[in-house]
Residue, then its C-alpha position, 0 to 999 in steps of 0.5 A: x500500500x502506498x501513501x500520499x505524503x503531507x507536510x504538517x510541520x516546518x521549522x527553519x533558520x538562516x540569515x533572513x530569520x530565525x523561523x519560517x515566518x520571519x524568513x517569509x516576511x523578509x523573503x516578501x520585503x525583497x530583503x537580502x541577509x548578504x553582509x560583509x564579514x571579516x574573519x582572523x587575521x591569518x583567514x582570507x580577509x572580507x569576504x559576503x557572506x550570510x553567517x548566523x551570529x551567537x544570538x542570531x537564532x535561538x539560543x540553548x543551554x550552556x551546556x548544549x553550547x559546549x557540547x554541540x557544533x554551530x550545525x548541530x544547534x542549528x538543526x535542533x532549532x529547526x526542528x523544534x519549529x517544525x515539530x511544535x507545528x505538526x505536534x508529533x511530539x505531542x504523540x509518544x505512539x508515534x515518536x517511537x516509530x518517526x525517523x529521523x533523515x538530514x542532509x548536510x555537506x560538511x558537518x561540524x567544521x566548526x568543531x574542526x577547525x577549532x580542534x586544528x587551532x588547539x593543536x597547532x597554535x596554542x599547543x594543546x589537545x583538543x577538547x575532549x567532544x572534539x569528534x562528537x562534534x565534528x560527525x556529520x551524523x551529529x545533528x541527526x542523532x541529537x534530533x532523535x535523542x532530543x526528541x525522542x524519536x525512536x526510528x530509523x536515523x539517517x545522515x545524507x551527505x551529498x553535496x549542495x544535494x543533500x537535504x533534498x535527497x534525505x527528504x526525497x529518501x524520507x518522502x519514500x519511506x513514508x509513501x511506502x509505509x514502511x516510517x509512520x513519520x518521518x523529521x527531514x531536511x538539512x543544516x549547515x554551518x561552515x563560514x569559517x576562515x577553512x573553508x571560505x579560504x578553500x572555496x576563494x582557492x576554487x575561485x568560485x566565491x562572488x567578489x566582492x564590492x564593499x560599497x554594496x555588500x549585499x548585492x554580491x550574490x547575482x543568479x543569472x546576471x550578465x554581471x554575476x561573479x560567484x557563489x555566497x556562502x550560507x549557514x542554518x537549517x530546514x526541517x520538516x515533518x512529513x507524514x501519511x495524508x490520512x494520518x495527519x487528518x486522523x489526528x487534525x494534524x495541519x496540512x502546509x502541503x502534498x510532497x508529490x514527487x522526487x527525482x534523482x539522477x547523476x550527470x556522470x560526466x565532472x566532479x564540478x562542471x555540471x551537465x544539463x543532461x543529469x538535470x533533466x534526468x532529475x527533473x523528468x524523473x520527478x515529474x513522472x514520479x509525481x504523475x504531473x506534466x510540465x504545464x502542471x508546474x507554476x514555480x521552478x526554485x531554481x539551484x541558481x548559485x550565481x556561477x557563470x556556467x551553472x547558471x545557464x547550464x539550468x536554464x537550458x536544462x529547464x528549457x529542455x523539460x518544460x519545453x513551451x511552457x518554460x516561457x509561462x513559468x516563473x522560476x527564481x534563485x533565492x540564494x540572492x537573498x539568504x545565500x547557499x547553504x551547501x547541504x541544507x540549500x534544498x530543505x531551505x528553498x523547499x521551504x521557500x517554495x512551499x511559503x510562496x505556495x500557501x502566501x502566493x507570492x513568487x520570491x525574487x531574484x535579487x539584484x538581476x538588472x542585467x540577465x545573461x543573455x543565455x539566462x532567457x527566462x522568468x526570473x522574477x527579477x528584483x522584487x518579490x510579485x504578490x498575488x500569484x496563484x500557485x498550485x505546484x512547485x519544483x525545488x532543484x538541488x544540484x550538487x558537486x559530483x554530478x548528483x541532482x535531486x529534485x522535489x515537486x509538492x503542491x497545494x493541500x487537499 
C-alpha cells in the first residue's frame, strides 16, 4: 500500500530569520541577509557572506553550547519549529516509530577547525567532544535523542544535494509505509576562515564590492561573479495524508514527487543532461506534466556556467511552457547553504505556495543573455496563484535531486 505524503510541520533558520515566518516576511520585503564579514587575521580577509551570529537564532543551554557544533544547534532549532507545528511530539505512539533523515555537506567544521587551532597554535589537545562534534551524523542523532524519536536515523551527505535527497529518501519511506513519520531536511554551518579560504582557492566565491555588500550574490546576471556562502537549517515533518487528518494534524502541503539522477560526466562542471534526468524523473514520479508546474526554485548559485547550464536544462523539460513559468534563485537573498540549500528553498517554495507570492531574484538588472527566462527579477510579485512547485538541488559530483509538492487537499 502506498501513501500520499503531507507536510504538517516546518521549522527553519538562516540569515533572513530565525523561523519560517520571519524568513517569509523578509523573503516578501525583497530583503537580502548578504553582509560583509571579516574573519582572523591569518583567514582570507572580507569576504559576503550570510553567517548566523551567537544570538542570531535561538539560543540553548550552556551546556548544549559546549557540547554541540554551530550545525548541530542549528538543526535542533529547526526542528523544534517544525515539530511544535505538526505536534508529533505531542504523540509518544508515534515518536517511537518517526525517523529521523538530514542532509548536510560538511558537518561540524566548526568543531574542526577549532580542534586544528588547539593543536597547532596554542599547543594543546583538543577538547575532549572534539569528534562528537565534528560527525556529520551529529545533528541527526541529537534530533532523535532530543526528541525522542525512536526510528530509523539517517545522515545524507551529498553535496549542495543533500537535504533534498534525505527528504526525497524520507518522502519514500513514508509513501511506502514502511516510517509512520518521518523529521527531514538539512543544516549547515561552515563560514569559517577553512573553508571560505578553500572555496576563494576554487575561485568560485562572488567578489566582492564593499560599497554594496549585499548585492554580491547575482543568479543569472550578465554581471554575476560567484557563489555566497550560507549557514542554518530546514526541517520538516512529513507524514501519511490520512494520518495527519486522523489526528487534525495541519496540512502546509502534498510532497508529490522526487527525482534523482547523476550527470556522470565532472566532479564540478555540471551537465544539463543529469538535470533533466532529475527533473523528468520527478515529474513522472509525481504523475504531473510540465504545464502542471507554476514555480521552478531554481539551484541558481550565481556561477557563470551553472547558471545557464539550468536554464537550458529547464528549457529542455518544460519545453513551451518554460516561457509561462516563473522560476527564481533565492540564494540572492539568504545565500547557499551547501547541504541544507534544498530543505531551505523547499521551504521557500512551499511559503510562496500557501502566501502566493513568487520570491525574487535579487539584484538581476542585467540577465545573461543565455539566462532567457522568468526570473522574477528584483522584487518579490504578490498575488500569484500557485498550485505546484519544483525545488532543484544540484550538487558537486554530478548528483541532482529534485522535489515537486503542491497545494493541500
Amino acid at each position: 500500500m502506498t501513501h500520499r505524503v503531507a507536510v504538517t510541520g516546518c521549522g527553519a533558520v538562516c540569515a533572513l530569520g530565525n523561523s519560517v515566518a520571519e524568513i517569509s516576511s523578509s523573503l516578501r520585503a525583497g530583503r537580502s541577509g548578504v553582509r560583509l564579514i571579516s574573519s582572523d587575521p591569518s583567514g582570507p580577509g572580507c569576504v559576503a557572506a550570510c553567517p548566523l551570529l551567537e544570538g542570531g537564532y535561538a539560543e540553548q543551554c550552556a551546556t548544549d553550547r559546549a557540547m554541540f557544533d554551530p550545525v548541530t544547534r542549528y538543526a535542533l532549532h529547526a526542528a523544534r519549529e517544525a515539530l511544535a507545528q505538526s505536534g508529533v511530539t505531542e504523540e509518544r505512539a508515534l515518536c517511537s516509530g518517526t525517523a529521523v533523515y538530514v542532509g548536510t555537506s560538511m558537518g561540524g567544521m566548526y568543531a574542526v577547525e577549532e580542534a586544528y587551532r588547539d593543536i597547532w597554535y596554542h599547543g594543546t589537545p583538543p577538547k575532549p567532544l572534539a569528534i562528537v562534534c565534528a560527525m556529520s551524523n551529529a545533528p541527526a542523532a541529537h534530533l532523535s535523542i532530543r526528541f525522542g524519536l525512536k526510528g530509523p536515523n539517517l545522515t545524507y551527505s551529498v553535496a549542495c544535494a543533500s537535504s533534498a535527497i534525505a527528504i526525497g529518501e524520507a518522502f519514500n519511506a513514508v509513501r511506502s509505509g514502511r516510517v509512520p513519520c518521518a523529521l527531514a531536511g538539512g543544516a549547515e554551518a561552515c563560514v569559517t576562515s577553512g573553508v571560505v579560504r578553500s572555496w576563494q582557492a576554487m575561485r568560485m566565491l562572488a567578489t566582492l564590492d564593499r560599497s554594496a555588500p549585499s548585492e554580491a550574490c547575482r543568479p543569472f546576471s550578465r554581471d554575476r561573479t560567484g557563489i555566497v556562502l550560507g549557514e542554518g537549517a530546514a526541517m520538516l515533518v512529513l507524514e501519511p495524508l490520512d494520518a495527519a487528518h486522523r489526528r487534525g494534524a495541519p496540512v502546509l502541503c502534498e510532497l508529490l514527487g522526487f527525482g534523482c539522477a547523476s550527470d556522470g560526466t565532472h566532479v564540478c562542471i555540471p551537465s544539463a543532461h543529469g538535470q533533466v534526468a532529475a527533473m523528468s524523473a520527478a515529474l513522472e514520479d509525481a504523475r504531473l506534466a510540465a504545464e502542471d508546474i507554476d514555480y521552478v526554485n531554481a539551484h541558481g548559485t550565481a556561477t557563470r556556467i551553472g547558471d545557464i547550464t539550468e536554464t537550458r536544462a529547464i528549457r529542455q523539460v518544460f519545453g513551451e511552457h518554460a516561457g509561462k513559468l516563473a522560476v527564481s534563485s533565492t540564494k540572492s537573498a539568504h545565500g547557499h547553504l551547501l547541504g541544507a540549500a534544498g530543505a531551505l528553498e523547499f521551504i521557500v517554495g512551499l511559503v510562496a505556495l500557501r502566501e502566493r507570492f513568487l520570491p525574487a531574484t535579487l539584484h538581476l538588472r542585467e540577465p545573461d543573455a543565455d539566462c532567457d527566462l522568468d526570473y522574477v527579477p528584483n522584487a518579490p510579485r504578490g498575488g500569484a496563484r500557485l498550485r505546484r512547485f519544483m525545488s532543484n538541488s544540484f550538487a558537486f559530483g554530478g548528483s541532482n535531486a529534485v522535489l515537486v509538492a503542491g497545494e493541500s487537499p
